[in-house]
N, CA, C and O atoms as a GROMACS GRO file, in nm:
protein
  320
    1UNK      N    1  34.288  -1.218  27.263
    1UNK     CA    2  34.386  -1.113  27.245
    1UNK      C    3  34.520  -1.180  27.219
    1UNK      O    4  34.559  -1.277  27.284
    2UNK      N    5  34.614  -1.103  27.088
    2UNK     CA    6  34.727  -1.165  27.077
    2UNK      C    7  34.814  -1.042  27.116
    2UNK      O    8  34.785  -0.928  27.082
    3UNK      N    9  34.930  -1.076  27.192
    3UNK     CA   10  35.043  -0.991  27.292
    3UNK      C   11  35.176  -1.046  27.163
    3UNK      O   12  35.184  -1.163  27.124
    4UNK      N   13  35.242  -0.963  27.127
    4UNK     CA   14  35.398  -1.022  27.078
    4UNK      C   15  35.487  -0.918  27.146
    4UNK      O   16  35.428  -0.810  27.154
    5UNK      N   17  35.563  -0.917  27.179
    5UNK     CA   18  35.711  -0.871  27.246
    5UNK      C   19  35.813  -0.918  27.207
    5UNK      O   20  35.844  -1.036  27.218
    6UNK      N   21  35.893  -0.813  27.145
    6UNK     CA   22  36.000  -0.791  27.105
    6UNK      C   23  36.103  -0.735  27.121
    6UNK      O   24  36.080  -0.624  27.073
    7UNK      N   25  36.203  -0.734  27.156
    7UNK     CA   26  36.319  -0.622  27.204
    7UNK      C   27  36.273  -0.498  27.186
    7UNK      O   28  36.276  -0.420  27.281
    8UNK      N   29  36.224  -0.460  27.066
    8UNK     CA   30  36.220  -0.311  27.028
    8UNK      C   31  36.079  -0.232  26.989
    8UNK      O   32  36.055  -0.111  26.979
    9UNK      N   33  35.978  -0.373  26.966
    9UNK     CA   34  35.832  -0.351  26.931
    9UNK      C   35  35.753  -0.468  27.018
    9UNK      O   36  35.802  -0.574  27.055
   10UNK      N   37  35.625  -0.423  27.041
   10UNK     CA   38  35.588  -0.461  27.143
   10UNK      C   39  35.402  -0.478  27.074
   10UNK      O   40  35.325  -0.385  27.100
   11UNK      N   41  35.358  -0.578  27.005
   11UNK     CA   42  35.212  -0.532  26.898
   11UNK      C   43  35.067  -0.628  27.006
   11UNK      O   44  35.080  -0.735  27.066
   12UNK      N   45  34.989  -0.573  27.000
   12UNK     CA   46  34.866  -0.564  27.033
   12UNK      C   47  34.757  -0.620  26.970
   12UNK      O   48  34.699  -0.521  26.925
   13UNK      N   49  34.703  -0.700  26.944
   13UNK     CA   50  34.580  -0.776  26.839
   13UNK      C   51  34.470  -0.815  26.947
   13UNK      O   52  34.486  -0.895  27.039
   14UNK      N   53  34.358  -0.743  26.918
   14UNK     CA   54  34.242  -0.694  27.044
   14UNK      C   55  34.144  -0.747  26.930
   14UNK      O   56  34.150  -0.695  26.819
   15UNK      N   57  34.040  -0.866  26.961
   15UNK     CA   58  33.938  -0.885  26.853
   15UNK      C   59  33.811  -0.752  26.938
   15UNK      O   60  33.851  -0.674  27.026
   16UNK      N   61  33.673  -0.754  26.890
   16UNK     CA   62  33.589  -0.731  26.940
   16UNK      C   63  33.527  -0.748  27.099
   16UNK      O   64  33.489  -0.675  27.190
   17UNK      N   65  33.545  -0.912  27.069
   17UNK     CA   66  33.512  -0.984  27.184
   17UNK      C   67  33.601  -0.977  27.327
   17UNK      O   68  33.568  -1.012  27.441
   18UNK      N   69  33.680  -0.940  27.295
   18UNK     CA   70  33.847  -0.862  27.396
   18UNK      C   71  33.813  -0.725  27.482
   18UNK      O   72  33.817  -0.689  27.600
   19UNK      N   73  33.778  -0.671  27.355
   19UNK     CA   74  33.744  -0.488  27.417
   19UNK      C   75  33.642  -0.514  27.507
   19UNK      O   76  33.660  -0.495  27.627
   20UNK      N   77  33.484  -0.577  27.439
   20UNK     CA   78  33.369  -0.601  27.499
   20UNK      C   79  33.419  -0.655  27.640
   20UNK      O   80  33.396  -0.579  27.734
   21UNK      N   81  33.480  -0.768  27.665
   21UNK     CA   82  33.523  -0.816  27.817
   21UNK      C   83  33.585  -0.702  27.912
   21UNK      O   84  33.546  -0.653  28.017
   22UNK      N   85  33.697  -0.681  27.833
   22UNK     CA   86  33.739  -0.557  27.918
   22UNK      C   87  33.669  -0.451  27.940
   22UNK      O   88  33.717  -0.400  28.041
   23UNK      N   89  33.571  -0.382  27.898
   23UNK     CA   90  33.526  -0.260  27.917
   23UNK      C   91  33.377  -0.362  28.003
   23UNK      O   92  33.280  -0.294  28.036
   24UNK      N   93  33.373  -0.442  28.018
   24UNK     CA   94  33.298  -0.470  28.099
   24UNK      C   95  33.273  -0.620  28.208
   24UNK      O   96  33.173  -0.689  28.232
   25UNK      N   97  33.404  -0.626  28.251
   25UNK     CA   98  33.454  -0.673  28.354
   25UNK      C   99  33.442  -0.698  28.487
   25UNK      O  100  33.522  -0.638  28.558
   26UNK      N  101  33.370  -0.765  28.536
   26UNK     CA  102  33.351  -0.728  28.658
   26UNK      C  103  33.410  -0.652  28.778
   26UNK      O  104  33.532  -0.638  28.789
   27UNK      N  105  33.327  -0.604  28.865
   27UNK     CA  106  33.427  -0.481  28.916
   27UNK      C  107  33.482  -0.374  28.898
   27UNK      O  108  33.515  -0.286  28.978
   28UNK      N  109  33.497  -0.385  28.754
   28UNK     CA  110  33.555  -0.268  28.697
   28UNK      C  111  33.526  -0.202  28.588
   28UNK      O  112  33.611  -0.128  28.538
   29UNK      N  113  33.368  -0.222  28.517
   29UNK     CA  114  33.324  -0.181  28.440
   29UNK      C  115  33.386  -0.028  28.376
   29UNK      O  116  33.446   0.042  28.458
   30UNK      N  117  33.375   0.021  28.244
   30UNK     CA  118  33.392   0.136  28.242
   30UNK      C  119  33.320   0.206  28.165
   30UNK      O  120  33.350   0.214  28.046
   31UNK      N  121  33.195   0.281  28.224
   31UNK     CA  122  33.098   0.306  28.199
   31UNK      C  123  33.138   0.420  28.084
   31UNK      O  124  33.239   0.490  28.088
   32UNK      N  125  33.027   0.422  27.971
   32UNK     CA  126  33.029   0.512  27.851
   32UNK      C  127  33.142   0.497  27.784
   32UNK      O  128  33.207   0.591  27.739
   33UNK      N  129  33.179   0.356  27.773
   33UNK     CA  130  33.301   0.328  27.605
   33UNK      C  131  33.277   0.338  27.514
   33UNK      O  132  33.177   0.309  27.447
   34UNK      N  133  33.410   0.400  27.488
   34UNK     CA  134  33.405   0.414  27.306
   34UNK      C  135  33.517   0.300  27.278
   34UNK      O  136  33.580   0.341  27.181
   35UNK      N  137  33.568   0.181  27.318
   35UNK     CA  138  33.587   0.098  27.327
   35UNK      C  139  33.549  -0.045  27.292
   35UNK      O  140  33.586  -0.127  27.208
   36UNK      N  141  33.480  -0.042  27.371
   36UNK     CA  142  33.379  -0.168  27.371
   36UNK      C  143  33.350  -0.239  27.241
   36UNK      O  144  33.299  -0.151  27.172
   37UNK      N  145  33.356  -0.371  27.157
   37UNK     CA  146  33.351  -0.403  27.020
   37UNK      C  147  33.427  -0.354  26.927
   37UNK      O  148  33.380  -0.349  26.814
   38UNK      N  149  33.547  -0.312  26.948
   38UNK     CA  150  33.573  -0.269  26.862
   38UNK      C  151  33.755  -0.320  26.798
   38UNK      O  152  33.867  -0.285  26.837
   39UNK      N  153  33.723  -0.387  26.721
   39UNK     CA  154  33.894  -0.438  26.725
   39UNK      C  155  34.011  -0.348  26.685
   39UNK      O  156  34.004  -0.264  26.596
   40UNK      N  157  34.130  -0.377  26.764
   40UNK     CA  158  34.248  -0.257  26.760
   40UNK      C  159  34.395  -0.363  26.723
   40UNK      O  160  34.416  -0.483  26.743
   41UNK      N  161  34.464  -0.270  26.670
   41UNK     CA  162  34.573  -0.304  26.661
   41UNK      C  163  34.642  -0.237  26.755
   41UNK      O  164  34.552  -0.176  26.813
   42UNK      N  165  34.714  -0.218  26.792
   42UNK     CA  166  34.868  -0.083  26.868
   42UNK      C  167  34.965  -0.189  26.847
   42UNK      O  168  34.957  -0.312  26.853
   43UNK      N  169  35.097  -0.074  26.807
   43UNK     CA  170  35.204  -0.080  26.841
   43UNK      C  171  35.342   0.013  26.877
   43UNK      O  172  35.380   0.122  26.835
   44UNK      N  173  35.388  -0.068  26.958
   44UNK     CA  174  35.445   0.048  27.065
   44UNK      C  175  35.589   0.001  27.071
   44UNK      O  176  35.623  -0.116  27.090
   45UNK      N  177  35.665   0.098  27.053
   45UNK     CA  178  35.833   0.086  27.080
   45UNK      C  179  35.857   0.052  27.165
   45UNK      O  180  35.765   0.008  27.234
   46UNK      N  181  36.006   0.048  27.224
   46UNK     CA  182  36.032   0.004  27.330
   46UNK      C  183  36.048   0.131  27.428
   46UNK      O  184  36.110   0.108  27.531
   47UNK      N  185  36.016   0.218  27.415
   47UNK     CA  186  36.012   0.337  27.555
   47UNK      C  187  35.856   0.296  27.579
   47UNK      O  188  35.814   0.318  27.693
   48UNK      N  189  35.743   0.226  27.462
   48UNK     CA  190  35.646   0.272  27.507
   48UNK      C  191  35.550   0.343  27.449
   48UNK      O  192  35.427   0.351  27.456
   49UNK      N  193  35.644   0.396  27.385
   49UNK     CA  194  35.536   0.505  27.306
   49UNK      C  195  35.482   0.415  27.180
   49UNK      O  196  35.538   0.326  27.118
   50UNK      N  197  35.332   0.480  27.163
   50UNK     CA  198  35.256   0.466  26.991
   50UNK      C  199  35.329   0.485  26.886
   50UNK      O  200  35.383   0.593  26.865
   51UNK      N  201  35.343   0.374  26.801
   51UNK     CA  202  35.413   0.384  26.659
   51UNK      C  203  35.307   0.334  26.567
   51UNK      O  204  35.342   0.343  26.449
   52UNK      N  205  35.165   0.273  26.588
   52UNK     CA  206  35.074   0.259  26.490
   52UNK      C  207  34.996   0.225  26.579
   52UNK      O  208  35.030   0.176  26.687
   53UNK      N  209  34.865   0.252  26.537
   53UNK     CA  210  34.722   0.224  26.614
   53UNK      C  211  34.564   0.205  26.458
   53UNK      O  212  34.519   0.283  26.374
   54UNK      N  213  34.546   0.113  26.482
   54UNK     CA  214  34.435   0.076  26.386
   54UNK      C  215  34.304   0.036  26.433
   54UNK      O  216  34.287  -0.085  26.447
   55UNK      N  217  34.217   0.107  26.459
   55UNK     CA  218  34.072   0.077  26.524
   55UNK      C  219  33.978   0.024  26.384
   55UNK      O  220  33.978   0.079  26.274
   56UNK      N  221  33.908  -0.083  26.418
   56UNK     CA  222  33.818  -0.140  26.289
   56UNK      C  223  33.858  -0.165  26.174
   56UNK      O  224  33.779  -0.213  26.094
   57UNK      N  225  33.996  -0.137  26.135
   57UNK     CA  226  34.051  -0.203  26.028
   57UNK      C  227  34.026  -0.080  25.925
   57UNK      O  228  34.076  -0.081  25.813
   58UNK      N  229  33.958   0.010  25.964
   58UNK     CA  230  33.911   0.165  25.897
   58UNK      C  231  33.807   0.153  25.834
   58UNK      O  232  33.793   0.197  25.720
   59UNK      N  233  33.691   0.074  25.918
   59UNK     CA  234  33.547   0.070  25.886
   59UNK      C  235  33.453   0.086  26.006
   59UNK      O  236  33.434  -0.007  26.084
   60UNK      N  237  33.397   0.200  26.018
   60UNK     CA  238  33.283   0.190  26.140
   60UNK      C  239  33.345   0.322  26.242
   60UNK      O  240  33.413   0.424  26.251
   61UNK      N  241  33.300   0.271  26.274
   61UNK     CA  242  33.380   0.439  26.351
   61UNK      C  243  33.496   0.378  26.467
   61UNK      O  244  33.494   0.281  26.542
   62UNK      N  245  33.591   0.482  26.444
   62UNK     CA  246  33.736   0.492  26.470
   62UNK      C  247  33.775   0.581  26.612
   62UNK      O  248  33.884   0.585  26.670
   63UNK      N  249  33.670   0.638  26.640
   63UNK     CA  250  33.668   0.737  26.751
   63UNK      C  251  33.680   0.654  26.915
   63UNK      O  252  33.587   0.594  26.969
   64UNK      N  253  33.829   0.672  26.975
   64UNK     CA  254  33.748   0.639  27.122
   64UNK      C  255  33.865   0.670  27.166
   64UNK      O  256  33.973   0.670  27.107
   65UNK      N  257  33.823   0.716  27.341
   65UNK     CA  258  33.878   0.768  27.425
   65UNK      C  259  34.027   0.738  27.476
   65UNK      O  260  34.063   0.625  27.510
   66UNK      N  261  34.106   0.849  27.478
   66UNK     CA  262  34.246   0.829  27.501
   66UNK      C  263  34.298   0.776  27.615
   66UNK      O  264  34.391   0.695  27.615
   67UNK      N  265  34.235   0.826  27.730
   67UNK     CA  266  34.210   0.762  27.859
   67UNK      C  267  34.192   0.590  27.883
   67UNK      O  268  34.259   0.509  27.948
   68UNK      N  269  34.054   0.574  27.789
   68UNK     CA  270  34.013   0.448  27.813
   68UNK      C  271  34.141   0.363  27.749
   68UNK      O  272  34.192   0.275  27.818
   69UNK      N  273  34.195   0.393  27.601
   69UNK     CA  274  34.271   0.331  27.543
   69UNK      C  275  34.408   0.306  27.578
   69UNK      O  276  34.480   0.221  27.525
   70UNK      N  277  34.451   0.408  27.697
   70UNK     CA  278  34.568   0.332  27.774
   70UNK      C  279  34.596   0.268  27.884
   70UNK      O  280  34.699   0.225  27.934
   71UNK      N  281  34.415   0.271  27.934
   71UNK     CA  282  34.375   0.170  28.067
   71UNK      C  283  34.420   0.064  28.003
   71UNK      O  284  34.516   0.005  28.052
   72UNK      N  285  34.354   0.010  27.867
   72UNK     CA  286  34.335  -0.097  27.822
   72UNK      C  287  34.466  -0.158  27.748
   72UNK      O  288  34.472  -0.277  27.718
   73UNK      N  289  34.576  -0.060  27.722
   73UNK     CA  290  34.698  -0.105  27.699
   73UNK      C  291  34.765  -0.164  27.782
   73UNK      O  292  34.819  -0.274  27.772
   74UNK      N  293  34.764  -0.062  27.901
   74UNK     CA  294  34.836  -0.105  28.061
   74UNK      C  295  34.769  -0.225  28.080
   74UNK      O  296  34.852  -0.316  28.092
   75UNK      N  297  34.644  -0.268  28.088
   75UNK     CA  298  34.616  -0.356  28.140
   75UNK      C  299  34.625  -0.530  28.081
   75UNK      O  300  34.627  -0.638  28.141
   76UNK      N  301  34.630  -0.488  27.928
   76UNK     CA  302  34.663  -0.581  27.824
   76UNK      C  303  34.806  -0.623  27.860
   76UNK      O  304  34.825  -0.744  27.872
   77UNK      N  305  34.884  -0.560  27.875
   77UNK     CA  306  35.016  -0.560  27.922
   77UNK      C  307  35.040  -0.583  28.088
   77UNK      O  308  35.155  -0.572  28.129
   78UNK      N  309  34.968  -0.605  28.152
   78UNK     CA  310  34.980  -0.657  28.252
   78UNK      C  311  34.983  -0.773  28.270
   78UNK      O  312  35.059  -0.829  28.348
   79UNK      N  313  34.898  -0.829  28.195
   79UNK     CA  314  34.865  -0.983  28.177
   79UNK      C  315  34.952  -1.062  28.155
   79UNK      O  316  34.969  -1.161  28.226
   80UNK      N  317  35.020  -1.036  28.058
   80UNK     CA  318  35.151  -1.116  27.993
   80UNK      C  319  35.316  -1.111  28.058
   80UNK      O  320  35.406  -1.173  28.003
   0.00000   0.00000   0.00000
């Protein structure tokens, strides 16, 4: 996973192999992802909020949970 931070943008680079760990993690599995394998972009202003989000590069299916996808922000962002 690549993290950049910036005063004002804040970008997200999640391969496959990223989601797959996280959504199944020890301890904290999260059962029935739409997550899991799937590479993402986000990027987020500085309040925070979504200013672009790219799942699969726009091949394969694009669908997954809003919930799961800001566990996995918060938690991406915890790290760093």
């Amino acid at each position: 996973m690549n993290i950049k931070k910036g005063p004002y943008i804040t970008k997200i680079w999640a391969s496959p192999l990223d989601t797959y760990d996280w959504v199944h993690r020890v301890g904290n599995a999260w059962s029935g992802s739409t997550l899991s394998d799937k590479r993402v972009f986000v990027e987020l202003d500085s309040k925070g909020d979504l200013v672009a989000l790219v799942i699969n590069s726009g091949r394969g299916s694009q669908e997954v949970d809003s919930h799961e996808l800001n566990a996995f922000i918060a938690d991406a962002l915890k790290v760093r």
